[in-house]
C-alpha positions, 0 to 999 in steps of 0.5 A: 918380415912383418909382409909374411903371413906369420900363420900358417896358410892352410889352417883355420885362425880360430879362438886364441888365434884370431886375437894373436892375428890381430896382434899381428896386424897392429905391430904392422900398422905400427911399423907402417906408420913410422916407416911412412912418418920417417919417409915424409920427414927424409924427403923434401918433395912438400907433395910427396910429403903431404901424401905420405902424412896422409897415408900415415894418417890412415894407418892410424886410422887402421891401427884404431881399428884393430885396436878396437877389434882387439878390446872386443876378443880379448876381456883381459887385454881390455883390464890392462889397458884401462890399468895402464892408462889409470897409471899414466895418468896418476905418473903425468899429473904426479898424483898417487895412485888411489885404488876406488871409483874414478867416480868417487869425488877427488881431493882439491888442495886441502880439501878430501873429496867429500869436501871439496864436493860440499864446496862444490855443492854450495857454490853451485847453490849460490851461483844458481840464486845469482844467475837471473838471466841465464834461467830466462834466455836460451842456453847453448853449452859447448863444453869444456876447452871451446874459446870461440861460438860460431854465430849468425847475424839474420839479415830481414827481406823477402829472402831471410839471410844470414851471415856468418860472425864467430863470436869469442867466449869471455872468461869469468872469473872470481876469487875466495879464500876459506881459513885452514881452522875453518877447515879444521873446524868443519872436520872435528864437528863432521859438518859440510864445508860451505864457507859464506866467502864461496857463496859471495864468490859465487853470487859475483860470478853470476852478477858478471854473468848477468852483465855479460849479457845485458851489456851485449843485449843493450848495446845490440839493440836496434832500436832504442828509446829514451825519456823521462820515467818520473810521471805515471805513465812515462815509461809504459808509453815508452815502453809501447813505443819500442814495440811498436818501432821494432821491425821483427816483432815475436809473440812473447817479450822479456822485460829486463830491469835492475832492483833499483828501476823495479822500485824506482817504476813501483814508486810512480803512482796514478791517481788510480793507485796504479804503480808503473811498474805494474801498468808496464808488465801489462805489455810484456810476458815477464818481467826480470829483475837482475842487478847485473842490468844498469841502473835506468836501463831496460831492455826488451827481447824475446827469448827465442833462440834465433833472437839470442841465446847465451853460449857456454863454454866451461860452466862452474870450474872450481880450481885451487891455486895455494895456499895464502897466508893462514888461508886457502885460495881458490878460483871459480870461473866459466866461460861463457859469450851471447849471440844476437842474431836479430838485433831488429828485434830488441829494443833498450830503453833509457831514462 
């Protein structure tokens, strides 16, 4: 029935009409698609199945089309389906349905939107103070629901190669209750809700981050020195030395220390009154201080991308998971992985 042209064949489709045609075409697809899916479960040739898959397969493709086309001709058809889908959703997730702005903030838990926006906000705030070395190196965001990072590792010659090497995103996670009469007490005064648990939550993520990255950076490195940093000049000679042994050398250098080498290089003076710490940054472009780096370690990279970058994957996730005694608990986590694609040109340096 559907092969018939449902039209008349000597009259013009025109108006009202085009988009009934179009209506027309996609029940077709539709009935075409079951028949070639229902076909391919039937019969057990596996090579007349996989062509029958792939003719389904474009169908779909045309009923996509169409659809489309329909979006286009027809204003009112598109509110419905926007309607229907905004109803499916709040079905699925067994939310009600609430009139408004998809936009506007959504509850988390307890919280009303406009809350969990100031919890939000102050984590965000927080996590950004804490992250040290992702505001240094190159960035690459994947976006939500990505488990895996394809990398290359840069092989050196006459000839510069490079290998293929997937590198797994690693998820961080941390943890923070907010009391219920904290709630209740940011309400009556009509205050944002920015708990100083979330801002330590927060500030843990980052320090995870941090070492995330300077462990991959440090046990990546290809050349490596160690000494004693306790004469004034220790260190600096050290530190020239692994630019001098590097085998890829770039115009600009990251220095990356943790708070306590920064005062334990700051404590080492020369005669002159010149500390080590200032006489080192003399032979690098900037020196980063993260307590995500291990004590007695630094690490020497450039920040060029095809040296290294930090890939993203979910950045800042905040999650509510039940309530916990007189307490509410939530998670905030990412994922997140570095590649090092140039190991010849970073150096660590131990003391």
């Amino acid at each position: 029935m559907l092969s018939r042209n449902p039209t008349e064949p000597s009259q013009r489709v025109e108006g009202s009409g085009v988009a009934q045609a179009v209506r027309l075409a996609i029940i077709a697809e539709l009935d075409a698609i079951n028949l070639y899916q229902q076909l391919a479960d039937a019969v057990s040739d596996e090579s007349v199945r996989k062509v029958l898959l792939d003719v389904a397969g474009e169908e779909k493709t045309h009923f996509g089309e169409f659809l489309e086309l329909l979006r286009r001709l027809d204003p009112e058809q598109v509110k419905e389906l926007e309607a229907g889908s905004k109803e499916v959703a709040s079905l699925v997730s067994g939310q009600v349905k609430v009139q408004g702005d998809p936009r506007d903030p959504q509850p988390l838990g307890p919280l009303s939107g406009e809350e969990a926006e100031s919890l939000r906000s102050a984590i965000a705030e927080a996590l950004g103070r804490a992250r040290a070395l992702r505001s240094s190196l190159p960035v690459t965001v994947l976006g939500d629901g990505s488990l895996v990072a394809p990398s290359e590792a840069i092989t050196e010659g006459d000839v510069i190669k490079a290998s293929s090497q997937p590198v797994q995103l690693s998820r961080l996670i941390t943890y923070f209750d907010v009391e219920q009469d904290l709630i209740d007490y940011s309400r009556r005064l009509s205050a944002p809700l920015r708990p100083a648990s979330a801002a330590r939550a927060a500030s843990l993520l980052g320090l995870e981050e941090d070492a995330l990255i300077a462990n991959s950076l440090a046990s990546s490195a290809s050349v490596k020195e160690a000494g004693s940093w306790s004469s004034p000049g220790s260190f600096t000679s050290l530190l020239a030395k692994a630019l001098e042994d590097l085998k890829v050398r770039y115009p600009s250098y990251l220095l990356i220390i943790s708070p306590s080498t920064r005062a334990r290089l700051a404590s080492v003076v020369d005669p002159a009154g010149v500390d080590e710490l200032s006489r080192a940054s003399r032979l690098v472009d900037r020196v980063v201080v993260s307590p995500g780096v291990g004590d007695g370690v630094a690490i020497l990279v450039p920040p060029y991308p095809d040296v290294a970058d930090v890939v993203v994957g979910s950045d800042l996730r905040l999650d509510y998971l039940g309530p916990s005694g007189s307490s509410h608990r939530f998670a905030i986590w990412e994922t997140a992985a570095v590649r090092v694609k140039s190991p010849q040109a970073i150096a660590v340096i131990t003391g």
